[in-house]
N, C-alpha and C positions, 0 to 999 in steps of 0.2 A: 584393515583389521590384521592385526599379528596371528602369526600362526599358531601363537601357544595361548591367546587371549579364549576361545571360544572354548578350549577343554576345561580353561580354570575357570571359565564364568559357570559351564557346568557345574564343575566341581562345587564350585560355589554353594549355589544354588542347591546342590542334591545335602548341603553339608547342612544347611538352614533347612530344608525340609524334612530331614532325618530327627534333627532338635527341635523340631517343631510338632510330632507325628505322637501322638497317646498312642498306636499300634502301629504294627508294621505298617513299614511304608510299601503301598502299592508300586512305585518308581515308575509310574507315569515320566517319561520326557520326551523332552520336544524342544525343535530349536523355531522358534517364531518367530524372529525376524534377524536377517544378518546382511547390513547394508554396510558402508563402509563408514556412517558415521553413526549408528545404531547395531546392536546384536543386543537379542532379547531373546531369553531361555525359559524353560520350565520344566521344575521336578516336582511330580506330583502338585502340592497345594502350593508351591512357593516359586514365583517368578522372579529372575535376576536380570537387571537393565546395564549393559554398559553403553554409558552417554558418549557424547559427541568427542574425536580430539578436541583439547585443550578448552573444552567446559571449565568454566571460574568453579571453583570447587564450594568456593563461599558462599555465590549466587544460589548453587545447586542445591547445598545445605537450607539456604531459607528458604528455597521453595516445597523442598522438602518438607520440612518441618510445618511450613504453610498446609499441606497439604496432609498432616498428621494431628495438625489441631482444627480441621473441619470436616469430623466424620459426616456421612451424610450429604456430602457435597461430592468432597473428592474419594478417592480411594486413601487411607490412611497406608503409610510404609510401613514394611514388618521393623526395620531399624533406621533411627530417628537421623544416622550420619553415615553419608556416603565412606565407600572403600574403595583403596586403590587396586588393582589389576592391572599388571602388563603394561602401566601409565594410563591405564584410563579407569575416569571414577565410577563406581557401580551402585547400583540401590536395589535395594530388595523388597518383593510387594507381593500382596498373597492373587491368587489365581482368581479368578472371575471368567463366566463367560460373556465373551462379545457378538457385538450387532453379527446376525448373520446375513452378510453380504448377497445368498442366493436367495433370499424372504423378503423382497422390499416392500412386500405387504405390511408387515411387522418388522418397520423401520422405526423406534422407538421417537420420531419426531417431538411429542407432548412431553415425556417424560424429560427431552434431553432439553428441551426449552424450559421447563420449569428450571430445573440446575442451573441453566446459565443465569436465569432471573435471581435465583438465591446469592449465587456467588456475587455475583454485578451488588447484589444489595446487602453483602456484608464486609463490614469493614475489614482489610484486612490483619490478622492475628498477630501479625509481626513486622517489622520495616522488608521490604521487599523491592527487587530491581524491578526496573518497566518491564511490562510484557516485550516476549521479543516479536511478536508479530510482522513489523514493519522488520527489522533486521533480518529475519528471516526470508521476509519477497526478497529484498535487497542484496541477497546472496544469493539468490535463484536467479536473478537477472543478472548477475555479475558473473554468475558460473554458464549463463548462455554466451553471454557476449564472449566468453574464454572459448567457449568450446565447440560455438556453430555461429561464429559469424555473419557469413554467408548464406548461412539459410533464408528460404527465403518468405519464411516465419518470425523471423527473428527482426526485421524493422518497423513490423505495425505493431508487436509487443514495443519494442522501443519509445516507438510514439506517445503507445498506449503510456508504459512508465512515466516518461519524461510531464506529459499533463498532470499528474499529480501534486498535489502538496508535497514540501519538502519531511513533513513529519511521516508523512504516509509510505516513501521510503528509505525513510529512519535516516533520513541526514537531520532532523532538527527534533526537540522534544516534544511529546506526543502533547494534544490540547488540554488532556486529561490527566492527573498526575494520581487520582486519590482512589479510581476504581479497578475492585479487582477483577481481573479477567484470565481468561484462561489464555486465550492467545495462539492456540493453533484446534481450534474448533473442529471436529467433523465428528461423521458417527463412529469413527473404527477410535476414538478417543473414550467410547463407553462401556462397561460392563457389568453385567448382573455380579453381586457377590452379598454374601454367600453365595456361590456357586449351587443348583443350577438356578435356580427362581429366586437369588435378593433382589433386594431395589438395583435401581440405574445408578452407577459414579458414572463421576468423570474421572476420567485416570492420566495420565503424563501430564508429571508438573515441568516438565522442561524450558516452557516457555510463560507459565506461570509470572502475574505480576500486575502492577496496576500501569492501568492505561485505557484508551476508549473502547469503550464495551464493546461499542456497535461491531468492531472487527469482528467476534465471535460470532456474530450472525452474520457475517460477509461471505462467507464460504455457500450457505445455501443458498442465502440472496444470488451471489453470483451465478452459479447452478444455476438458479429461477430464469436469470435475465439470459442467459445462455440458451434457453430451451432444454436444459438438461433435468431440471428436475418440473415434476409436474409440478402446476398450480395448484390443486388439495394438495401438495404435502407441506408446499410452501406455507400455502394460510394456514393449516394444522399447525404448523411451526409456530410463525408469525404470531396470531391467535393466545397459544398458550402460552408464550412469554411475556406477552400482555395480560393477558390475565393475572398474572404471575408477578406483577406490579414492577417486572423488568425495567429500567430504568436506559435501556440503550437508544431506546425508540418512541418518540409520540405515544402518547396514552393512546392517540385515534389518529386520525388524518393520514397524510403521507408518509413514509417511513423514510421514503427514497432521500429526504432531507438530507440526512444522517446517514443511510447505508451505502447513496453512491461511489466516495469517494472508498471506502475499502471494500465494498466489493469489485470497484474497478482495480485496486490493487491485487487485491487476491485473484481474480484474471488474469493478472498481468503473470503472477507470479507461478499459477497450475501453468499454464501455456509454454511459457521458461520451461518449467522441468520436465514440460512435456516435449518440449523441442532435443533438451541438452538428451533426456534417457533415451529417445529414439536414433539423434545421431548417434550415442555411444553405441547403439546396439544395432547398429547399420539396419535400418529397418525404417519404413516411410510412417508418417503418422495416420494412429487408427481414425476415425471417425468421430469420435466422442473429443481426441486431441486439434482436431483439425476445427472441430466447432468454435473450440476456445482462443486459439489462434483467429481464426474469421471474426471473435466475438472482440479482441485489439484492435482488430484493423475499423471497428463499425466505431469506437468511441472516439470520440469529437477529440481534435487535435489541442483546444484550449482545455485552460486547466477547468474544472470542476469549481462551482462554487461549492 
């Protein structure tokens, strides 16, 4: 991140929430997140995204826009076309509140399952690139293999990788070309808005696009199969997006069909970035990282049917 990007994404941000306010503005701010390929701000009711270096600006725009013609689904943007900053493109989105991470009592599982059922089962509004799901593992494993080697974490992720299908880490085109998905699934992906008690979005279109649904439930699947998340919250999940005429997964029967091959990718892929951010930060892996590492080394060396 450039050193003059995060005062202007400010700026930004307080400039749109100023023109946006019927009274004084409270000037609520806050910086939320500032990673080297994301920085996300907030002034009062209006949140400012600057995306990743060298985001296709094109791609950005239609997913945008995707996500501004299905209220009710996604979060809609306060404006319909990305802006430049400091060479990185930005988007503007109003405030909501998110999952709260110390209440996993009141982990909104039902609600985030319904969403993903609607989205999966409406066409998309406009021509749109593939979901980057797989491109995304595919770069967490490329940024391990850059940056810990020799770990000694890092060859039963390998293994794990290399068993997959070549779509599954996005060297070939995904099985599915016509469904839309969200593509980087989890719960810090949702927020109440109106702020504080509206319904659940789904919010970052970044990865936004059509491609196989089931990824979007690969992240709790994987969880599940991990030991990481409990079994009720798994079938509480499971459960309502069936319900929900979700189309990623058997109406009934086995699920595991359909979900092993990317929940083994999305494994493959927390593990990676759980290797790459701990060597960066000279520090051994927690417990919860160490599980998902041991959970590479258990999966079968052949590929996956």
């Amino acid at each position: 991140m450039t050193t003059d990007l995060l005062p202007a994404l400010t700026a930004h941000a307080a400039t749109t929430a100023h023109a946006r306010a019927p009274h004084p503005c409270p000037c609520t701010a806050a910086t939320l997140t500032t990673r080297d390929d994301t920085t996300v701000v907030r002034h009062a009711d209006t949140v400012a995204k600057a995306h990743a270096p060298g985001t296709d600006p094109a791609h950005l725009g239609l997913r945008v826009t995707t996500a501004a013609r299905l209220p009710g689904i996604l979060l809609p943007p306060l404006a319909p076309t990305p802006v430049e900053l400091h060479g990185r493109f930005v988007t503007l989105w109003p405030y909501g509140i998110p999952v709260d991470p110390d209440d996993p009592e009141a982990a909104p599982w039902e609600p985030a399952a319904v969403l993903l059922a609607h989205l999966h089962r409406t066409a998309p509004p406009i021509a749109v690139p593939p979901m980057r799901g797989p491109a995304k593992a595919a770069h967490a494993v490329d940024r391990l293999q850059a940056t810990a080697p020799r770990h000694p974490g890092t060859a039963p992720i390998l293994r794990a990788w290399s068993a997959l299908p070549p779509w599954a880490r996005g060297e070939a085109p995904m099985p599915d070309a016509t469904t839309l998905c969200h593509g980087d699934f989890h719960l810090g992906q949702l927020i109440r808005h109106p702020a504080p008690d509206g319904p659940w979005l789904l919010i970052d279109a970044d990865d936004l696009g059509t491609g196989v649904p089931a990824w979007d439930l690969a992240r709790p699947a994987a969880w599940f199969a991990c030991g990481l998340l409990a079994p009720d919250e798994w079938h509480r999940f499971l459960t309502a997006y069936r319900a929900a005429d979700g189309p990623a997964v058997p109406a009934d029967g086995d699920p595991w069909t359909v979900l092993d091959v990317p929940a083994r990718a999305l494994t493959a892929q927390t593990a990676a970035r759980a290797i790459t951010k701990a060597v960066l930060a000279e520090r051994p892996l927690d417990e919860v990282e160490q599980e998902l590492v041991d959970a590479c080394g258990r999966m079968p060396s052949s590929p996956p049917d």
